[in-house]
SEDRENDREN-219373 format. One line per field, with one value per residue: y, z, x of N, C-alpha, C in turn; residue in one letter. Coordinates in steps of 0.2 Angstrom, whole numbers. Layout:
% residues N
nc2 <- c(Y,...)
nc3 <- c(Z,...)
nc1 <- c(X,...)
cac2 <- c(Y,...)
cac3 <- c(Z,...)
cac1 <- c(X,...)
cc2 <- c(Y,...)
cc3 <- c(Z,...)
cc1 <- c(X,...)
rest <- c(a,...)
//
This chain:
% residues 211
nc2 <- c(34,19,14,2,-11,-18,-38,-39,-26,-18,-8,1,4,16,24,38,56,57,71,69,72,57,44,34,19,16,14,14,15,13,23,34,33,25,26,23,21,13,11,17,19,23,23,18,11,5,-6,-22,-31,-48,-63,-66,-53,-54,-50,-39,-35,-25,-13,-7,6,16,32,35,25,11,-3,-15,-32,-31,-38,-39,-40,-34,-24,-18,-25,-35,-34,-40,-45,-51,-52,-49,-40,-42,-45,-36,-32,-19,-11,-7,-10,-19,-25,-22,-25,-22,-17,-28,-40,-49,-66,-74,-86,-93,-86,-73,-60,-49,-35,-35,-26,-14,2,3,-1,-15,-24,-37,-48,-58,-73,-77,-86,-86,-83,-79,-88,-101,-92,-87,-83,-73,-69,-62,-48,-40,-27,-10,-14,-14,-27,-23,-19,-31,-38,-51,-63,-65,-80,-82,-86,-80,-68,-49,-36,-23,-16,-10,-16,-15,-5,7,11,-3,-17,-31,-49,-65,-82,-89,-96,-88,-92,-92,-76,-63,-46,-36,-22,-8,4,13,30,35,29,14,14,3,-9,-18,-33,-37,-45,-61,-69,-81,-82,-92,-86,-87,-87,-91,-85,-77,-88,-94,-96,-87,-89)
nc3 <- c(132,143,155,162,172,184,188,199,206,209,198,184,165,157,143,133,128,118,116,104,99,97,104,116,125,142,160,177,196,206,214,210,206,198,185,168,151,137,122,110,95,81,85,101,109,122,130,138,152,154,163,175,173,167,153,142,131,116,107,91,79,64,59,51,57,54,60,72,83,96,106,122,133,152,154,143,134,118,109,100,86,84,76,56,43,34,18,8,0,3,7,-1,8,19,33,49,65,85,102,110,124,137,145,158,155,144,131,119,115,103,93,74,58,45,46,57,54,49,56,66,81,87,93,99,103,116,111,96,88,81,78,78,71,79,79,66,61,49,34,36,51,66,78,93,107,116,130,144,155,172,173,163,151,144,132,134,123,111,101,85,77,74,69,81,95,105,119,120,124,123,120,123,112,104,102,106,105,113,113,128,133,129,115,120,119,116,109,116,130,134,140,158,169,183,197,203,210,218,212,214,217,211,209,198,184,170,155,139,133,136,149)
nc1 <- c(53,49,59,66,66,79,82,85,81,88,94,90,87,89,81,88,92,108,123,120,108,104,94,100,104,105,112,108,110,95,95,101,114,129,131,127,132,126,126,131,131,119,103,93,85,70,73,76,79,85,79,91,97,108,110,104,91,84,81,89,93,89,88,78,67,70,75,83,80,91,105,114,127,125,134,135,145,150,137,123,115,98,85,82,80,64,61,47,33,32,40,57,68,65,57,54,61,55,52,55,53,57,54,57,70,67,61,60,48,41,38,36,35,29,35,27,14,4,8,15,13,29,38,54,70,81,93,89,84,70,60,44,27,14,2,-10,-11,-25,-20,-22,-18,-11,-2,6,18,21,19,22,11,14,15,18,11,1,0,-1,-4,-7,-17,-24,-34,-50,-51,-48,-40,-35,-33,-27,-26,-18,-15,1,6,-1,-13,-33,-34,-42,-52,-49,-51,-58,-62,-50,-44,-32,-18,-9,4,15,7,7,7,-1,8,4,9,25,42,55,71,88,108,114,123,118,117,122,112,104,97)
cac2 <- c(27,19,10,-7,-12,-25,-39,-38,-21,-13,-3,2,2,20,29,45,58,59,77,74,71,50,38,30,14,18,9,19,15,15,29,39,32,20,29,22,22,6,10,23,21,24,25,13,10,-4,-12,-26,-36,-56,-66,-65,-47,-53,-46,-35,-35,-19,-12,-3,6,23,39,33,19,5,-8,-24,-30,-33,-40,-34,-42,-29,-18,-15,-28,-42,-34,-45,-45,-58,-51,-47,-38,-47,-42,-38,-30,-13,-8,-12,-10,-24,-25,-18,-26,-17,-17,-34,-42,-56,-69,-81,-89,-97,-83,-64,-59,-43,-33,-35,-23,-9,7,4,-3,-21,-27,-44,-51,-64,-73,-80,-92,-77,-83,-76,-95,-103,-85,-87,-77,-78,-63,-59,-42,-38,-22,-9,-12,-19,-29,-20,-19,-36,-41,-57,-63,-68,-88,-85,-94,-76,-62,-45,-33,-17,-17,-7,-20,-13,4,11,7,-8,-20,-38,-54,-71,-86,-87,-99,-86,-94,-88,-70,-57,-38,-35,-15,-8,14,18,37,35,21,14,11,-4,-12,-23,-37,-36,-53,-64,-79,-80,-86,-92,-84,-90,-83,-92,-80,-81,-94,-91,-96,-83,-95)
cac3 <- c(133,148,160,164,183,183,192,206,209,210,192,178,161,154,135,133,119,116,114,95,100,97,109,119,132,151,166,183,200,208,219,206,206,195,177,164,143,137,114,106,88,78,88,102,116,123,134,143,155,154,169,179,173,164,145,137,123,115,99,86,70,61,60,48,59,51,65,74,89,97,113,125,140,153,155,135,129,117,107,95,82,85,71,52,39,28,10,9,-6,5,8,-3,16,22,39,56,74,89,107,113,130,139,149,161,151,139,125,118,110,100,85,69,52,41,51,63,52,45,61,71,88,87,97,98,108,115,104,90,86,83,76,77,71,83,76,59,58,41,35,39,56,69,84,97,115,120,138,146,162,177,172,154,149,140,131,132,117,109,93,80,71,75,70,86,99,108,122,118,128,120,124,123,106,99,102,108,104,113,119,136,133,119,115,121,116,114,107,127,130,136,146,163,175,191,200,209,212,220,209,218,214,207,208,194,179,163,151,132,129,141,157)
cac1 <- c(52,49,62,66,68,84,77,85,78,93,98,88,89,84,84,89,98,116,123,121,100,102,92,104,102,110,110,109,107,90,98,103,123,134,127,133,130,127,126,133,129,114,97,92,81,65,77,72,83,84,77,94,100,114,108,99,89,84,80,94,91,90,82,71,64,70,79,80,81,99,103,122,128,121,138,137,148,145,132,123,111,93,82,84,73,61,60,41,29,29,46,64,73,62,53,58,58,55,47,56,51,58,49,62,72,62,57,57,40,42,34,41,33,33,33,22,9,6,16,14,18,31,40,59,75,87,96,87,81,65,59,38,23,8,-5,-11,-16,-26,-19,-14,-19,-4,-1,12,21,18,19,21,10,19,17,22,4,-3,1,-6,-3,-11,-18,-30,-38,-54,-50,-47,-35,-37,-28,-30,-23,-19,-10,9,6,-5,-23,-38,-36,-47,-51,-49,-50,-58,-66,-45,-44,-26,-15,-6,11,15,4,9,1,1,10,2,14,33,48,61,77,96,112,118,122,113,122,123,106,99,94)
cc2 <- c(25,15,4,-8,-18,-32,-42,-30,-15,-6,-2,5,8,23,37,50,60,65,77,72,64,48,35,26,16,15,14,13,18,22,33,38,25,24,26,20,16,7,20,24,18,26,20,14,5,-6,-16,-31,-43,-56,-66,-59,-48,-51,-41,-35,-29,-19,-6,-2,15,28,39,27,13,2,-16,-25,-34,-37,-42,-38,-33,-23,-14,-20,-34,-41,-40,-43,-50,-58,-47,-45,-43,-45,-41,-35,-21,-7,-8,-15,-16,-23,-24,-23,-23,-20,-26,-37,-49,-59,-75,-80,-92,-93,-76,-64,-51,-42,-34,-31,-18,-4,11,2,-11,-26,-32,-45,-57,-67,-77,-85,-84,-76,-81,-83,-93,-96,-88,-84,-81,-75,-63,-56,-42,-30,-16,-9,-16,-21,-24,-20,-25,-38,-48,-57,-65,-74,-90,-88,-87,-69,-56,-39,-28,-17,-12,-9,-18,-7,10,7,3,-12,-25,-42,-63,-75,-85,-92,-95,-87,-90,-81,-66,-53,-39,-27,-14,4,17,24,38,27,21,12,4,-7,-17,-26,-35,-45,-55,-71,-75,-82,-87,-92,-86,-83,-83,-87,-81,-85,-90,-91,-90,-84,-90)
cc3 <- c(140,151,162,171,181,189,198,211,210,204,186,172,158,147,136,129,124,115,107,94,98,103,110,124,138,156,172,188,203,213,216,205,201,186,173,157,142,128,116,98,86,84,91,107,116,127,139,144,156,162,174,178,169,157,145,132,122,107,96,80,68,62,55,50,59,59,68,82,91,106,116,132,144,155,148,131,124,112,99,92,81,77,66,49,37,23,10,2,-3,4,6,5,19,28,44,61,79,96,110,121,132,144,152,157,144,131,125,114,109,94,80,62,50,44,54,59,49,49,64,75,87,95,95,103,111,112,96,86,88,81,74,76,74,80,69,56,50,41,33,46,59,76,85,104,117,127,139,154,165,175,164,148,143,139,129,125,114,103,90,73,70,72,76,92,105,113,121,121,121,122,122,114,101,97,104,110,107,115,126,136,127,122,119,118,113,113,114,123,135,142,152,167,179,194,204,211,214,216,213,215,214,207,201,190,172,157,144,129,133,148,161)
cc1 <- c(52,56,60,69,74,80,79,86,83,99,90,92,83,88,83,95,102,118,123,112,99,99,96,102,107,107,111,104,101,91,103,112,122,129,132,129,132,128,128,133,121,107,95,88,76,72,73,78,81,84,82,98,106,114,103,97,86,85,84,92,93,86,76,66,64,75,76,83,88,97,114,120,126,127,140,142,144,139,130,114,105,89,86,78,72,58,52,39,31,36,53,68,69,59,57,55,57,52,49,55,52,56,56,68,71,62,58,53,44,38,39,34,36,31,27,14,10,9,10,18,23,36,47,65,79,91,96,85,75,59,50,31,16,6,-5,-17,-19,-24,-22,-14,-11,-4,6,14,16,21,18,18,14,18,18,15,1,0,-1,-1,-10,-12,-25,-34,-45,-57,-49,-44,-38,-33,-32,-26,-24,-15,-5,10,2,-13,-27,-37,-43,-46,-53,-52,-51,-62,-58,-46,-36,-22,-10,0,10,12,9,2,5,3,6,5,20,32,54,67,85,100,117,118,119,120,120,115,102,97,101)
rest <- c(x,x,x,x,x,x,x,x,x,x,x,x,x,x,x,x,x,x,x,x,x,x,x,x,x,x,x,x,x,x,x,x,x,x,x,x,x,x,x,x,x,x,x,x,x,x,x,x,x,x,x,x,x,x,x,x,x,x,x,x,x,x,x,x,x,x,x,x,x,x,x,x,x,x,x,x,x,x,x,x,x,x,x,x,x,x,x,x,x,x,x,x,x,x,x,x,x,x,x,x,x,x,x,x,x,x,x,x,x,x,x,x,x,x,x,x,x,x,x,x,x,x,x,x,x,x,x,x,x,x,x,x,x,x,x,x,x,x,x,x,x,x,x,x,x,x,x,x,x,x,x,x,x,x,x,x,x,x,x,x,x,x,x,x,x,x,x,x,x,x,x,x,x,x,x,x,x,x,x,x,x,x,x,x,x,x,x,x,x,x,x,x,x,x,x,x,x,x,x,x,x,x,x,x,x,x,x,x,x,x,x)
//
């Protein structure tokens, strides 16, 4: 999985197994010092730091894929539960979340279905409010690993609705859907933009809503 930059540049936020072979979340200095295990039960990783580093949101679950996404102050305490299954026709265990991404303050967008197919982008409060579905793949195709541009305005996202893997962009309410990137040979990992704007930064800490 990949790593998360804290966003003042200074720690990441990497998965990697347990001695009993579990995905674990860990924070480490960009210079290989201050290591530290952030979960220690079930299966965990997708971390993504809130706009001033004080959270984490990240996805917890089992060995059979089922989970949802949580979200831990960034030295591992505090953990808390955002998403819950949703009873569907496919599965008795309900639907899975995964692959959550914070934008600001404002919002996490993430997948949510049945493993790994059937799945939609949605988007949430970091609070786990206000819970929104933007996409609606027909099945079994699935939206996945959504990204935010740097002004929050559009989200890119990989999908095989077409039948073959594809990068698609759309606004941040889920409108004008289109491919940007199509004939992929492999399904991508998370796409990124590249910034083109400052933000001017705050020392304050993130508050309960995530700001």
């Amino acid at each position: 999985m990949l790593p998360a930059w804290s966003p003042d540049g200074k720690q990441l936020a990497i998965t990697r197994s347990d001695a009993k072979g579990r995905r674990q979340i860990w924070i480490i200095g960009v210079d290989g010092s201050g290591e530290q295990q952030l979960t220690t039960e079930g299966l965990n990783h997708c971390p993504t730091f809130s706009p001033k580093g004080g959270k984490i949101a990240y996805w917890s679950g089992d060995e059979r894929g089922f989970g949802q996404v949580w979200v831990m102050r960034s030295d591992g305490t505090q953990k808390r539960q955002l998403t819950y299954p949703r009873k569907n026709q496919y599965t008795p265990d309900g639907s899975s979340a995964n692959a959550p991404a914070w934008f600001f303050s404002e919002q996490i967008a993430y997948w949510a279905g049945i493993e790994h197919r059937y799945g939609q982008i949605w988007t949430m409060n970091p609070d786990g409010s206000n819970q929104k579905q933007l996409t609606d793949e027909p099945e079994p195709a699935s939206s996945d690993n959504p990204t935010w541009s740097p002004d929050g305005k559009k989200i890119l996202f990989d999908t095989q609705r077409r039948k073959r893997p594809e990068i698609w962009v759309m606004n941040s309410d889920g409108s004008d859907e289109r491919v940007l990137v199509s004939n992929l040979s492999v399904i991508p990992m998370r796409t990124s933009w590249q910034p083109v704007f400052s933000v001017e930064s705050s020392n304050k800490p993130d508050s309960s809503d995530g700001k």
